[in-house]
C-alpha positions in Angstrom: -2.2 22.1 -62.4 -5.5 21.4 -61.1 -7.9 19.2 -63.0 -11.0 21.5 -63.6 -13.1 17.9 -65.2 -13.3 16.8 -61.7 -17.0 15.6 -60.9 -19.1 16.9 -58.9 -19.0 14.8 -55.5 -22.4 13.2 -54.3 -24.4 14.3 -50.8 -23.3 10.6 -49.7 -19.3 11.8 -50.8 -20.1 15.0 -49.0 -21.0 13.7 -46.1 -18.0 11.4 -46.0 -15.6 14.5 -46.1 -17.4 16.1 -43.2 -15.3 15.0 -40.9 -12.4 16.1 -42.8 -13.4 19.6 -43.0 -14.2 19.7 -39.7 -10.4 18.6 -38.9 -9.3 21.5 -40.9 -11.3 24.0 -39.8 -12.2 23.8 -36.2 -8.0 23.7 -35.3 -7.5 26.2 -37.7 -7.7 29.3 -34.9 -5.3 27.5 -33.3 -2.7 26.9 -36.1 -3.5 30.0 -38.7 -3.2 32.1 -35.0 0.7 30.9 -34.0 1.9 31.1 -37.7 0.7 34.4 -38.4 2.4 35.5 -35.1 5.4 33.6 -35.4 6.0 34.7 -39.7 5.0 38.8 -37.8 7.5 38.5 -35.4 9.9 37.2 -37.6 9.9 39.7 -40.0 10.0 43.1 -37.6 12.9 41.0 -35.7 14.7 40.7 -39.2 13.9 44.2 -39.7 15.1 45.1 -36.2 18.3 43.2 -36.5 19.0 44.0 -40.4 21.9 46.6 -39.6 23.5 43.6 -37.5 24.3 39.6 -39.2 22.0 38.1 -37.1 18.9 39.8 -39.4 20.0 37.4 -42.3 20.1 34.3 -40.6 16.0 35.7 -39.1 15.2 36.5 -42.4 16.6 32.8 -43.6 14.2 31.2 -41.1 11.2 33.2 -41.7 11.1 32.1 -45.1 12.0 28.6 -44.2 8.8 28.8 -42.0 6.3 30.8 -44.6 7.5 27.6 -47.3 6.9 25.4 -44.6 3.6 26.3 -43.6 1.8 26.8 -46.9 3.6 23.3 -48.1 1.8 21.7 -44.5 -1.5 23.8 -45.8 -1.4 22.0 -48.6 -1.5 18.9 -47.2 -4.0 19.9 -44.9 -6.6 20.3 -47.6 -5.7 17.1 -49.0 -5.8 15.2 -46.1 -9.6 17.1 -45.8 -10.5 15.7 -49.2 -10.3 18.8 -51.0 -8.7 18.2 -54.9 -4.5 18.2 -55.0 -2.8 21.5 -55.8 0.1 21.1 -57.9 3.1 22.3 -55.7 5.6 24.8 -57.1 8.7 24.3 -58.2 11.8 25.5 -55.8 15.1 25.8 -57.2 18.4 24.6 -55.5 19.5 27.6 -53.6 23.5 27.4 -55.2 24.7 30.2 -52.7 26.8 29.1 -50.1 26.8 32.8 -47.8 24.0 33.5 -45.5 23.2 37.1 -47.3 23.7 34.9 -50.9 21.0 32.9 -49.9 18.5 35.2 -48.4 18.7 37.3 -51.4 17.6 34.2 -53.7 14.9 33.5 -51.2 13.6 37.6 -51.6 13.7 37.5 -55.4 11.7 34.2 -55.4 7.8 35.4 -55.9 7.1 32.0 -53.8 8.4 32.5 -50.8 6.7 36.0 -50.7 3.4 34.6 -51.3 3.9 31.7 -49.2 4.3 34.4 -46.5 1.4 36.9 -47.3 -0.4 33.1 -47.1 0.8 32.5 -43.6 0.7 35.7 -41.8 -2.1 37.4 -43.4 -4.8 35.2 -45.8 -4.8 32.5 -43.4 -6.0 34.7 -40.5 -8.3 36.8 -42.2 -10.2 33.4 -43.4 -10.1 31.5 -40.2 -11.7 34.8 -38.4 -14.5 33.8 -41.0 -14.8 29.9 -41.3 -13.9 29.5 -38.0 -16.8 30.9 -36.1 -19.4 29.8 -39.0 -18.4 26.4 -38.7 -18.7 26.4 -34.9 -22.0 27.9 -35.2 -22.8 25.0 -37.6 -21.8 22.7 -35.8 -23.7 23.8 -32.4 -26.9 24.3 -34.6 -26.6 21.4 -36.0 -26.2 19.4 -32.3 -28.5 21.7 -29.9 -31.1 21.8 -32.6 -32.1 18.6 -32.8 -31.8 18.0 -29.3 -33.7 20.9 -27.7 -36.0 18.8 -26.1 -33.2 18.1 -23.8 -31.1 20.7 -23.1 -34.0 23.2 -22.3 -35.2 21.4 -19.6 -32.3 22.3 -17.7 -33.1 26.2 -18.1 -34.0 28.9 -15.5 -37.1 30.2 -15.1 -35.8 33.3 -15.8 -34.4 32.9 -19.2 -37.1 34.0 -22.0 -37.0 31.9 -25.1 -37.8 33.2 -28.7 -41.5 31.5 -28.1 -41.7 33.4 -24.7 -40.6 36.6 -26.5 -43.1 36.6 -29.3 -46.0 35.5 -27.5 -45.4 38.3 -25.4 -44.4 41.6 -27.6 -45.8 39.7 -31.1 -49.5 38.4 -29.5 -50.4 38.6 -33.6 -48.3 35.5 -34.2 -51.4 33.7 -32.2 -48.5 31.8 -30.2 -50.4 29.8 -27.6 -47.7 27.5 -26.5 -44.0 29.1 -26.7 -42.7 25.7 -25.3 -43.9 24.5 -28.3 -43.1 26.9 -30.6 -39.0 26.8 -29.2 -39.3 22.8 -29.7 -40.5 23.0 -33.2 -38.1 26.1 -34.2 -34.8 24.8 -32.5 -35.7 21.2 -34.0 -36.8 22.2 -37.7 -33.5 24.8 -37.5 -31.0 22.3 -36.2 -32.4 19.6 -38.9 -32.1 22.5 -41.6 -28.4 23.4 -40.8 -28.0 19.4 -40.2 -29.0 18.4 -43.9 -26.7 21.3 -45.3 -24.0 20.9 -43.5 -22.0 19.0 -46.0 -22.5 22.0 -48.9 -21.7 24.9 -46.2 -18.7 23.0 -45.1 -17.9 22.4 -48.4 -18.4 26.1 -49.2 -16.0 27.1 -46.4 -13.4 24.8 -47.4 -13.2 26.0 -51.1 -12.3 29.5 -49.6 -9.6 27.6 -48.2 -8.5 25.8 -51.1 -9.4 28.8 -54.0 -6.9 31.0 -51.9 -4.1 28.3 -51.5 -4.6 27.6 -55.2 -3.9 31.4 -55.6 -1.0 31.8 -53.8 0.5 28.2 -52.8 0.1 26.4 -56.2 2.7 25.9 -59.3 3.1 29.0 -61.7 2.6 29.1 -65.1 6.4 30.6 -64.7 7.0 27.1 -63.6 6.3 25.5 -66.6 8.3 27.9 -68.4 11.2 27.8 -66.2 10.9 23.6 -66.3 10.4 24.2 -70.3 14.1 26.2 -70.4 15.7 23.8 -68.6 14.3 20.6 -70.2 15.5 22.1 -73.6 18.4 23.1 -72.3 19.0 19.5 -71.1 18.2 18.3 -74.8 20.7 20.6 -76.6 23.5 19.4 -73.9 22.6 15.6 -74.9 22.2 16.2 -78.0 25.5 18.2 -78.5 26.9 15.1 -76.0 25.3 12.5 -78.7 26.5 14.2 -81.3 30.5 14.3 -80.4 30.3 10.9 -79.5 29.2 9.7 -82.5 31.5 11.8 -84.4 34.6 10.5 -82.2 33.5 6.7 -82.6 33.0 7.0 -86.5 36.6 8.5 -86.4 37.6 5.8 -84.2 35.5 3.1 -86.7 37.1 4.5 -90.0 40.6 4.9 -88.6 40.8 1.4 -87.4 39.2 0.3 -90.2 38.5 1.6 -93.8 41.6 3.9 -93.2 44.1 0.6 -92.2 42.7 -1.2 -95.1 43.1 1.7 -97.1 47.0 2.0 -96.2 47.5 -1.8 -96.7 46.0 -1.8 -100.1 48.4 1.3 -101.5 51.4 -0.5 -100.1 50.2 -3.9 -102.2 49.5 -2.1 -105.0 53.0 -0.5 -104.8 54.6 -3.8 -104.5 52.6 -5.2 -107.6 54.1 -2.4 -109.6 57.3 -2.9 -108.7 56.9 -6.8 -109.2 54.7 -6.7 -112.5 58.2 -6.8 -114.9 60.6 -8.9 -111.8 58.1 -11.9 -110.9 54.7 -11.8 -112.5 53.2 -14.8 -110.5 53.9 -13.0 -106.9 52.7 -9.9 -108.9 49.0 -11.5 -109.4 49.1 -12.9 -105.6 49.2 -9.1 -104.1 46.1 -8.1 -106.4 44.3 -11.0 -105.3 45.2 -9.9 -101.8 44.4 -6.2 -103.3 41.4 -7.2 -104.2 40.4 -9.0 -100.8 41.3 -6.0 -99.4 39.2 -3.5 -101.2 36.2 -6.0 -101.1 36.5 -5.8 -97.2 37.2 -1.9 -97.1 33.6 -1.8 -99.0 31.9 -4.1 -96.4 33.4 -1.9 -93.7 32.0 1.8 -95.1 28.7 0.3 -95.9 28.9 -0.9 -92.4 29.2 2.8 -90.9 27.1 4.3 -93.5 24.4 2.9 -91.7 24.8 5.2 -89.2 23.4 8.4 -91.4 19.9 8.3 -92.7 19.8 6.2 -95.8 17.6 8.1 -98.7 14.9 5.0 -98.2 14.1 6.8 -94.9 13.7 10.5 -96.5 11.5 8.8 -99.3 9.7 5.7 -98.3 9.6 6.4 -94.6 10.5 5.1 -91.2 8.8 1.7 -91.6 10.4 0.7 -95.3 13.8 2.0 -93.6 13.2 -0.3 -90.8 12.7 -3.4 -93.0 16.1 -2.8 -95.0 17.9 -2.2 -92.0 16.4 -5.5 -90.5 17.4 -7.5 -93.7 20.8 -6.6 -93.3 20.8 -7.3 -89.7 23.5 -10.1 -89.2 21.3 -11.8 -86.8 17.7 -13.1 -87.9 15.3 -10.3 -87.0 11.5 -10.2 -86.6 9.9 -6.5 -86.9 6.3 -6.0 -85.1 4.6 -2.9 -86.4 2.0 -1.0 -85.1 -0.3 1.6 -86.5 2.8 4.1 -87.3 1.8 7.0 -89.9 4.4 9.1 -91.4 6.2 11.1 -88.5 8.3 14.4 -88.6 11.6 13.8 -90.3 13.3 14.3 -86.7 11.2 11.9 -85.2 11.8 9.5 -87.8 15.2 10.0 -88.0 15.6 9.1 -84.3 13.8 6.5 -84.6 15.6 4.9 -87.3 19.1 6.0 -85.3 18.1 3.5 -81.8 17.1 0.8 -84.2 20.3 1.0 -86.2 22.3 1.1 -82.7 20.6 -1.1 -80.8 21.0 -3.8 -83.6 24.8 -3.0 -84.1 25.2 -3.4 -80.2 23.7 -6.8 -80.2 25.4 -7.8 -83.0 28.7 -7.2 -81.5 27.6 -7.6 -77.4 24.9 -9.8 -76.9 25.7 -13.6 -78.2 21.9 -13.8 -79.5 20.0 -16.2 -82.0 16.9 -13.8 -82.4 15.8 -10.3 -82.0 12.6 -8.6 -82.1 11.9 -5.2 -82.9 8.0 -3.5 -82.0 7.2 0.0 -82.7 4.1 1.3 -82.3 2.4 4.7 -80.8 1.8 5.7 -77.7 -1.5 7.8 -76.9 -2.3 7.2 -73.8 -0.7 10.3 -71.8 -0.5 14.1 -72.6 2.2 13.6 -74.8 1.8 11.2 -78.3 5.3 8.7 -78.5 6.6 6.1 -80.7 7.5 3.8 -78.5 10.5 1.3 -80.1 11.0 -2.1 -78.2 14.3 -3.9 -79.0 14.5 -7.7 -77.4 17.6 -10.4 -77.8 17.8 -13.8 -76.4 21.4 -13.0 -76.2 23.5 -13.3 -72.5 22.2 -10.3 -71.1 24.1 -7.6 -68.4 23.8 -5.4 -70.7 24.5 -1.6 -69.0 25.0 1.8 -69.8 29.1 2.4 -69.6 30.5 5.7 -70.3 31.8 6.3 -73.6 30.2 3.2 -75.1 27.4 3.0 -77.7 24.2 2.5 -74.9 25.7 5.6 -73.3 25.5 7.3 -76.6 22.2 6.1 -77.6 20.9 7.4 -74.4 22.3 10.9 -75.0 20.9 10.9 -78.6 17.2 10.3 -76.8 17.4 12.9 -74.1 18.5 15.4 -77.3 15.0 14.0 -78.9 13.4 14.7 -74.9 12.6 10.8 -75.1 13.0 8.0 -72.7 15.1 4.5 -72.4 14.6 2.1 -69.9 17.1 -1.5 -70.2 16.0 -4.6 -68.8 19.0 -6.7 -69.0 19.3 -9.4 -66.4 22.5 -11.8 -66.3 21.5 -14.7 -68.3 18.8 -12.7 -70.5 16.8 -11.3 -72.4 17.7 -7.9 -72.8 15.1 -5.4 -73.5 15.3 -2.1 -74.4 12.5 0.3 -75.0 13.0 3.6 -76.4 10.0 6.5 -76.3 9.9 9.8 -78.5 7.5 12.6 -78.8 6.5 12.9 -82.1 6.7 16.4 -82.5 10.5 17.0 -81.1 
């Protein structure tokens, strides 16, 4: 969209963008004239040939050339100085027939008014600034310069002075050489001095009708806004199977193993207890070990769901438990983070918990920093999480593995990751999330 807090340009800006103008407007007869021809003839020779094929393929290329010539409009007016206009959005034409595609062309309002642009707007307004920028242009040179050019006139040729000292005698003209210097001058100097606002005048006909027609849609953004979410809910569902599948993977290889190991000791001490209570007492010290393990293991993946610390105390107390039972020593750096929503937070404390786990288990590191802080700088407010290891680096995304994960779990939350891993480190990994999701 266009940026209505623009400033008002100064006469020295104005005067800078003359000859910009002038490069749009003066060539415009020339170019408005063939494209409004060409788009004409293209669409009575589609209409001509739509009983036969080759009306499709016509039709196909006079739409190609209405999209191209208000997208090259476009540039024109920037080029000229004139503000940007925000280009619309044209979807991937998925049809692979001829009449497939020229039917998604016709039910796309675009390409419609990128036509009406070409073959009729742009003619009508060049018939206008065209000639009144010419004549502005001429005033502006012969006016100033009278002095010269009317030497070079016939005798015969009345002037205005000669005209009005001789059906006007009230006007008390006494010299109509005179008179013609000073009106020709004082008229060329007046159209001189406003040249840059008139220009300027003409070229926002130009630019308020190609910001009617030519510019992105408030459909757009809609259609961008479906699609985005749609994209989320995809990730999110993607996130969400994948963490389900690895904590299936996590407690079957684990917990579960353990699990099955310490009900077969424990049947063998039973069956010992009377026979050979020594070896008896070895398997429950071994049952024991085992049990003390299977607890280390499920607290390790409960760390995976929100802890009630987070729902009660908040993301940053969550953040400090989490760090204290980091197995590497971890430094937090915290910004000036309020209370967020609970599906902000809860992402939030979700990249921290993974992105810990992975350098635990990936990176070889001594240290790792964690920063949060907020974002306000764009349109959009973010918590913006930094993770850093001094570990080996190469870190990638792989699929199926947990930064492949993480990253789904982000685009569910409409948030950005960026990894900066080179081989030898550090590795740093910056997460963003709106904080309304």
């Amino acid at each position: 969209m266009t940026n209505t807090d623009t400033p008002r340009p100064t006469y020295q800006q104005l005067w800078k963008r003359v000859p910009g103008a002038l490069g749009y407007l003066l060539p415009n007869i020339v170019i408005a004239t063939i494209i409004s021809v060409v788009l004409w003839l293209m669409l009575g020779l589609g209409l001509g040939f739509a009983v036969l094929y080759g009306g499709i393929f016509i039709g196909i290329a006079m739409f190609a050339v209405a999209r191209w010539s208000g997208s090259m409009d476009l540039s024109r007016l920037e080029a000229a100085g004139m503000e940007p206009i925000e280009r619309p959005t044209w979807p991937t034409i998925q049809s692979k027939t001829p009449h497939g595609r020229l039917w998604a062309m016709m039910s796309n309002a675009h390409y419609w008014s990128y036509f009406f642009h070409g073959a009729l707007v742009q003619m009508l307004l060049m018939a206008v600034t065209w000639g009144l920028s010419l004549m502005l242009v001429l005033l502006a040179i012969l006016g100033p310069t009278s002095v010269i050019w009317t030497r070079f006139q016939g005798d015969d040729n009345e002037s205005v002075g000669d005209l009005l000292y001789t059906y006007v005698p009230s006007l008390g003209i006494t010299d109509p050489a005179l008179f013609d210097f000073w009106l020709y001058t004082g008229l060329g100097v007046l159209v001189l001095a406003t040249l840059p606002w008139t220009l300027r005048g003409l070229m926002n006909l130009h630019h308020g009708a190609a910001r009617l027609m030519l510019a992105r849609t408030r459909a757009d953004d809609l259609a961008d806004e479906v699609e985005n979410l749609a994209a989320s809910r995809s990730s999110a569902v993607a996130a969400e199977n994948t963490g389900l599948r690895r904590l299936e993977r996590d407690i079957h290889d684990g917990p579960q193993q353990r699990l099955i190991r310490l009900q077969m000791d424990l049947a063998a001490t039973e069956r010992m207890l009377d026979k050979d209570p020594g070896a008896a007492k070895d398997l429950l010290v071994e049952a024991r070990a085992q049990a003390t393990d299977t607890l280390e293991e499920l607290r390790a993946l409960s760390r995976g769901f929100a802890p009630p610390l987070l729902q009660d105390r908040g993301l940053m107390v969550a953040l400090d438990s989490l760090v204290a039972r980091n197995t590497i020593p971890t430094t937090v750096i915290k910004g000036d983070v309020p209370r967020l929503s609970p599906e902000t937070e809860l992402g939030a404390y979700f990249v921290v918990a993974e992105l810990l786990s992975n350098t635990a288990k990936h990176s070889s590191a001594s240290a790792v920093t964690v920063a949060i802080g907020i974002d306000r700088s764009g349109d959009t407010e973010r918590c913006v999480i930094s993770v850093t290891d001094n570990g080996t680096g190469g870190a990638n995304i792989l699929t199926g593995h947990g930064l492949a994960g993480l990253g789904e779990r982000v685009n569910g939350l409409r948030g950005t990751m960026q990894i900066d891993s080179p081989a030898g480190g550090p590795t740093v990994v910056t997460v963003a999330l709106p904080l309304e999701v």
